[in-house]
C-alpha positions, 0 to 999 in steps of 0.5 A, a space after each residue: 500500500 502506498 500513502 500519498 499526502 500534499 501540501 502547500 496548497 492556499 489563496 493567491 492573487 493572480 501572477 502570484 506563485 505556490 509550491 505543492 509537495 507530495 510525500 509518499 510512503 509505503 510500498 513504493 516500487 523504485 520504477 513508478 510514475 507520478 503526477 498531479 492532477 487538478 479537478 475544478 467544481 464541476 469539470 472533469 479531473 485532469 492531469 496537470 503534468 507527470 514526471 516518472 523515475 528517470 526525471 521524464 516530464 510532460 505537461 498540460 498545454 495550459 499549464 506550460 512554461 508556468 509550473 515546473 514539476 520535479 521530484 526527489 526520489 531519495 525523499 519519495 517526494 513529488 514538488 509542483 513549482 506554480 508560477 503566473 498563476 491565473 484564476 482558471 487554475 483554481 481547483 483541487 490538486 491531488 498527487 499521483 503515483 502509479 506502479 507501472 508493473 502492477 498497475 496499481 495506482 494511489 491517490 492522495 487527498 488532495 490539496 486546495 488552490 485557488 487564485 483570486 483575480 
């Protein structure tokens, strides 16, 4: 089993910037893949971007160039660096980390953000 839990979350002003981390305990396989997702009320959750062991990254179109996402592994430990927020990222962000191998997948609570305008 793997426990997932975010932090760094709050109310910002738009341009203004904020740091999620994600820390994972339990069970971790060291090939994993990991991401933060978002789901605004009302709308479908959505992967924000990902990141897997080897340090591959990939991101969503709208978030590109603004959030840069890292991880440290000898920390089980997953970082989204939020920069030039903008009102229409408000939403929940959860961390995600999935065990390719097994197919396993685990989510954690999720953490609230919302940017003011």
């Amino acid at each position: 089993q793997v426990r997932l839990v975010e932090s760094g979350g709050g109310l910002v002003q738009a341009g203004g910037s904020l740091r999620l981390s994600c820390a994972a305990s339990g069970s971790i396989f060291s090939i994993n893949t990991m991401g933060w997702y978002r789901q605004a009320p009302g709308k479908q959750r959505e992967l924000v971007a990902g990141i897997d062991n080897n340090g591959y990254t990939n991101y969503a179109s709208s978030v590109k160039g603004r959030f840069t996402i890292s991880r440290d592994n000898a920390k089980n430990t997953m970082y989204l660096q939020m920069d030039s927020l903008k009102p229409e990222d408000t939403a929940v962000y959860l961390c995600n980390l999935c065990h390719p191998a097994s197919s396993n997948c685990y989510w954690g609570q999720g953490t609230q953000v919302s940017v003011s305008s």
